[in-house]
N, C-alpha and C positions, 0 to 999 in steps of 0.2 A: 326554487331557492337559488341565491345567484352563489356560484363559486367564489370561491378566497380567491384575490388577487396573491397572495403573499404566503409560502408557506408558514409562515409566522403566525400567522391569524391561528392556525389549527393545533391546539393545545398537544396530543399525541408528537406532532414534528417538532414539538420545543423540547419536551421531553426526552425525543430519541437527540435532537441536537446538544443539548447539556450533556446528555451521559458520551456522546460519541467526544464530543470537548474534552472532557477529565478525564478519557479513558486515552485518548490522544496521548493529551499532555505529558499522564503519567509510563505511555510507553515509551514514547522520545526520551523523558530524561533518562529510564532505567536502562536503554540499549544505547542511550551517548557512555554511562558507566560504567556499562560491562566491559564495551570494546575500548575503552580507556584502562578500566583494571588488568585489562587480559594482554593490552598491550607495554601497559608501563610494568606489569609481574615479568611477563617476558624477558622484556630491555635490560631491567633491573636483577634478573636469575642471570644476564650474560650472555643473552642471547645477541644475535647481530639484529640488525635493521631488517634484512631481507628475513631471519628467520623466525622472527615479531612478528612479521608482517603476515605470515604462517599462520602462526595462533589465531592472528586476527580472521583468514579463510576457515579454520575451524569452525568457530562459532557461527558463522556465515551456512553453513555444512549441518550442523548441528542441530539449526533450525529450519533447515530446507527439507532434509531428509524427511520428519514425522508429516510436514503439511503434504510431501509428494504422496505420501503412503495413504496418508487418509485423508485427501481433499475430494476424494470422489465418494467417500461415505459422508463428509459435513455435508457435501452438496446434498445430497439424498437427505439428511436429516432436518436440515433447513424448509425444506419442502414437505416434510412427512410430520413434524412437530410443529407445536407452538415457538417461535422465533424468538420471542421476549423470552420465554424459560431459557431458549439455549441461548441467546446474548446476555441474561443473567449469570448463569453459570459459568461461562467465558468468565466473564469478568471477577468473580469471586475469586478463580484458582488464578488469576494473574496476581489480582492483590493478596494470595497466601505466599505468589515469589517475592514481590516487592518486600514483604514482611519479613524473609528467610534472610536476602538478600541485605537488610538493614539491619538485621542480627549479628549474619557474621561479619558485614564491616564494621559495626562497632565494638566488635570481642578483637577484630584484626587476625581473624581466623577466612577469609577470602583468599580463596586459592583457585588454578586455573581448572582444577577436577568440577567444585562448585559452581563457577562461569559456563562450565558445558554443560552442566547437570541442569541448572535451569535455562538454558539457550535451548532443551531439547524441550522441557514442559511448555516454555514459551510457544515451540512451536506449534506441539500438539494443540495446545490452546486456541492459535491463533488460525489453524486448519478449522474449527468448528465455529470463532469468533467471525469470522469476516462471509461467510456467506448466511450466517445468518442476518447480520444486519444490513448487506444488500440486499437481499432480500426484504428484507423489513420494509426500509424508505418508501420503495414504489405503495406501498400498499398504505400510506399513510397520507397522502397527499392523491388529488385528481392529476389526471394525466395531462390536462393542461397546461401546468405549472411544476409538472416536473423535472424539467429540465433547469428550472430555479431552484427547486427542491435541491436537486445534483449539487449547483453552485455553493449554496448557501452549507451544504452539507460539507463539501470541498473546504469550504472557508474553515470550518471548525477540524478539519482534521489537520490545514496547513497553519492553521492559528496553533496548532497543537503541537506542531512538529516548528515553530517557529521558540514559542516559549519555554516548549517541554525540554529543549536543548539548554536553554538561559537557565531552567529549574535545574539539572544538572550539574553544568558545569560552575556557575556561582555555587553554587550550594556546596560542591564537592569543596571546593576550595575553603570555602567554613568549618564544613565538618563530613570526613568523606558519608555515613551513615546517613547524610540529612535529605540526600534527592528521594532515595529509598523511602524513608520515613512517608517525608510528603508524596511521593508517589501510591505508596498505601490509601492517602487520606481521599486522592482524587479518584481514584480507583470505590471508593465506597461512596462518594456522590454522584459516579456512573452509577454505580446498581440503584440506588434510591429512583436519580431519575429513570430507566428502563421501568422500575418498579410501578410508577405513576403511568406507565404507555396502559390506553384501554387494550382491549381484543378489538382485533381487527381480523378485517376476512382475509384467509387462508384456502386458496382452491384446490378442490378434489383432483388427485393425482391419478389419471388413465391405468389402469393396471395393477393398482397399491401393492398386491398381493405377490408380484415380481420385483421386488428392489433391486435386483441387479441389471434386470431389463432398463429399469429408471434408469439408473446410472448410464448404462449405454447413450439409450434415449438422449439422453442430455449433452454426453458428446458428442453422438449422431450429428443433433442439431446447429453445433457447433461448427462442424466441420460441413456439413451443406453449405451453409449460408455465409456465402464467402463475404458477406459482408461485416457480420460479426468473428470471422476466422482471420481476416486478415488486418480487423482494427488491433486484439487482441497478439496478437503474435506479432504483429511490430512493435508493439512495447516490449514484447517478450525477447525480442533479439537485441533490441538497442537498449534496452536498459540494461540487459545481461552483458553487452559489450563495455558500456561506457558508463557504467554504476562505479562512481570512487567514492561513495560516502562510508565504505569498510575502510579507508586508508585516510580519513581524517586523522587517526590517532599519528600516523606515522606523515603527516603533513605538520599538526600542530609540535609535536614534540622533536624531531629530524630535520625537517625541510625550512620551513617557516620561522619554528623555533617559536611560537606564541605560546605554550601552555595550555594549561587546562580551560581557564577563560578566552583563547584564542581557539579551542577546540569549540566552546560552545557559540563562537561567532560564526565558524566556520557552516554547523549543521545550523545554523541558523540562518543564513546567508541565502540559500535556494529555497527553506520554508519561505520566508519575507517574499521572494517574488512569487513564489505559486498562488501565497494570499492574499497580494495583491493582485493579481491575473483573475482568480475565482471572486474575487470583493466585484472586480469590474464586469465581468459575468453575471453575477448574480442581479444586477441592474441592466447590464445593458447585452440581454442573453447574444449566444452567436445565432444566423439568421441562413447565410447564404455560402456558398464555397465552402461547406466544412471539411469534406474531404481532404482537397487539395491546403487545405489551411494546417489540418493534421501533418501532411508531410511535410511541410517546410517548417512546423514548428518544431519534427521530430530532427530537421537535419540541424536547426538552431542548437537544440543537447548538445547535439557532437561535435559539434564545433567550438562552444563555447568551454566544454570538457576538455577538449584539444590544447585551448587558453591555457584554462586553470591547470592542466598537466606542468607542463615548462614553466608556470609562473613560481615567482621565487619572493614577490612582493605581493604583500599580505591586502592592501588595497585593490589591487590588480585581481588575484584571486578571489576577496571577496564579489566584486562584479561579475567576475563570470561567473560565481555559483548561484548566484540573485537572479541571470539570465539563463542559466539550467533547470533553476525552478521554474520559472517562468514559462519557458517554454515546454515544459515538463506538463504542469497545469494546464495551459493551451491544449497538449495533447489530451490528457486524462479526462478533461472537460467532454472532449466532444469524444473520445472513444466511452466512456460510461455513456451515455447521454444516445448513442445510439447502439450501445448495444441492448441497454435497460429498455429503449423504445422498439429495439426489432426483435425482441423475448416476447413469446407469449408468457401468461403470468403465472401458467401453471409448469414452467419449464427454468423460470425465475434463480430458482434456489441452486439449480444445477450448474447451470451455465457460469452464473456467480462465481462457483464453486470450481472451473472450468478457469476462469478470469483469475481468481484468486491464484491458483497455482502455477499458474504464464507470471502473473505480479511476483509468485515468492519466487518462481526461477528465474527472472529477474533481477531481482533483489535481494535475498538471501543465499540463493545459489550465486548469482553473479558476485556477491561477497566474497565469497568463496574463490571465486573463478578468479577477479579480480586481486585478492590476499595470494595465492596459486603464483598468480603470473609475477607480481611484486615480488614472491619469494624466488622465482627463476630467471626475472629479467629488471627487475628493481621496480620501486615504486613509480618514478616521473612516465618511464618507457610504459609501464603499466595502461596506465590513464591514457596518457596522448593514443596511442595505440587503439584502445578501447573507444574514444573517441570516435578518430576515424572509421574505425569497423562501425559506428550508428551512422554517419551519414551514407556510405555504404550499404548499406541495409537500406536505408529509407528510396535510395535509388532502384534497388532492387525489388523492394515490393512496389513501387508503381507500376511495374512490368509484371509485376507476378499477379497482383490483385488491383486492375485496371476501374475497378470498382471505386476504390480510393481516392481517385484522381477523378469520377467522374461523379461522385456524388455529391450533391448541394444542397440537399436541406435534412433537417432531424428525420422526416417523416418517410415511415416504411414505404416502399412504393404501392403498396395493396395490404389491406386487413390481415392482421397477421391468423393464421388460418396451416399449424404445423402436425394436427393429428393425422394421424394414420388411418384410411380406413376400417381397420379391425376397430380403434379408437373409438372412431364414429360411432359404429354400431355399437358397444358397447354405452357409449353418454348418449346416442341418439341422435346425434348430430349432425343436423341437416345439410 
């Protein structure tokens, strides 16, 4: 039987790509809102700029902490369950915040206690949401075309974070309760479609009986294989340095002075080029020099970060965050794409899981760090600063992980092959 050229052709990938779509969409608008409400309640209770800008590292903190605590048990359970149940269940308790959230802003009872109270479920949520559904993908699609799969999967999550900002910030300015509302709605045509993914094969886990061993296990692997330790932990420094997407609020409202509809151009301005970058990917996959393409797209971020720091003109800004995404995607591309190809499949879940939490210290931690340093040294110094510390970084790991600079294509160099001999002999493996 001949393979699908096109992850499309295979009903399960449409399925998990719709729900990953609506489930996008509707996280984008409700974290464009939050750090909107938590920094306009701030501003508006009296607070200064720098100490706004505070609140905003909370929430940032808020949701870092629960995914640090239990991103090494989602991993484990990713791998040990059915993945559709736990990406269902994700997504139920996101759309009971979305719901909570469009309740109190249309009583006008939203206050900063509430903002952190769900900033912490969000997190816990999103510790068990996202190594389930990497996990998922591979197993849905031949390995062939997985690396289309990755693209095409990309495209829906930066379509997600393109629009879900516009569902947002338009919307707020209508009626602030309205992103919420419709955030609810997208959020329940994720579950429908998860709901329609058949069973798919899930492999027997070496040991089941030792879960903590798993756990190890999974970091173990992590940290051997410096090929997937050091795609992964370059995102993990450079985004954690030169991440200002916690300090939109205090660009669009302070700096720029655009409002709420200039806030949602803003978080929309780096979706737009990741999804163009993954759209082009998805057709015409990368082939050769990945490695070396990864670090200069990573030193690309930081300098275009660097830009957008001192810029003061809203056109000017918007281009370099269209080229942070951009280059952002370049990198995500090809570091998923070979770390999902140099996993074995029964180690999938963990590693993910591994991945996920370098992503949330990254990104929700680097909120934090980022909110932190704006509250100590201001907002613009913040960013350029941060900037330069990722291309710095990226210089650095060429030297540290020489692997990076010398690898050139997706493909592991040998059959992946990571049990243990005690392993062996227990599966029998030759």
């Amino acid at each position: 039987m001949t393979e699908p050229r096109s992850p499309f052709r295979i009903a399960n990938f449409r399925a998990y790509w719709i729900s990953r779509l609506s489930m996008t969409l509707a996280q984008y608008a409700m974290m464009l809102i939050i750090g909107w409400q938590t920094y306009n309640i701030a501003r508006d209770g009296g607070m200064s700029v720098a100490g706004a800008s505070g609140q905003l590292a909370l929430i940032g903190l808020f949701q870092f902490v629960p995914l640090f605590l239990l991103t090494p048990f989602s991993g484990l359970a990713a791998d040990r369950f059915d993945r559709r149940n736990l990406a269902r269940l994700t997504v139920l308790l996101q759309l009971a915040c979305a719901a909570a959230l469009a309740l109190l802003t249309w009583r006008e009872a939203i206050a900063l206690h509430w903002l952190y109270t769900i900033a912490v479920v969000l997190g816990v949520v999103r510790a068990f949401n996202g190594p389930a559904l990497s996990a998922l993908a591979p197993n849905l699609v031949p390995k062939t075309i997985l690396p289309n799969a990755i693209a095409l999967s990309s495209i829906a999550w930066q379509a997600g974070m393109i629009v879900g900002p516009a569902i947002g910030g338009y919307l707020y300015a209508i009626v602030p309760a309205l992103p919420y509302a419709v955030a609810a709605g997208l959020l329940a045509i994720s579950i429908v479609a998860l709901s329609t993914i058949g069973r798919v094969p899930q492999p027997p886990i070496p040991g089941a009986a030792r879960p903590i061993g798993q756990m190890i296990d999974g970091l173990h692997y992590v940290v051997r294989n410096k090929m997937v330790l050091g795609a992964i932990t370059l995102d993990l420094f450079a985004v954690f340095l030169a991440g200002a997407t916690a300090l939109f609020p205090v660009y669009a409202r302070d700096i720029l002075q655009v409002g709420e509809t200039g806030l949602a151009q803003l978080a929309m301005a780096p979706a737009t080029g990741a999804a163009l970058t993954a759209l082009w990917f998805s057709f015409r996959p990368l082939k050769s020099n990945v490695g070396p393409k990864m670090l200069w797209a990573v030193a690309a971020f930081g300098t275009a970060t660097v830009i957008f720091g001192i810029s003061t003109w809203m056109p000017l800004s918007l281009a370099m965050l269209f080229i942070v995404g951009a280059a952002d995607m370049f990198s995500v591309y090809i570091r998923q794409s070979l770390i999902q190809l140099h996993t074995p499949d029964d180690k999938r879940g963990r590693v993910s899981s591994v991945s996920l939490l370098t992503i949330s210290a990254s990104n929700e931690f680097g909120d934090f760090f980022s909110g932190t340093l704006a509250w100590l040294i201001g907002p613009v110094l913040a960013v350029v600063s941060g900037g330069i510390g990722a291309v710095i970084t990226v210089a650095l790991w060429a030297k540290i992980f020489p692997v990076l600079r010398t690898t050139r294509t997706f493909d592991p160099p040998e059959e992946l092959d990571d049990h243990t001999p005690e392993e062996k002999l227990q599966e029998n493996i030759p």
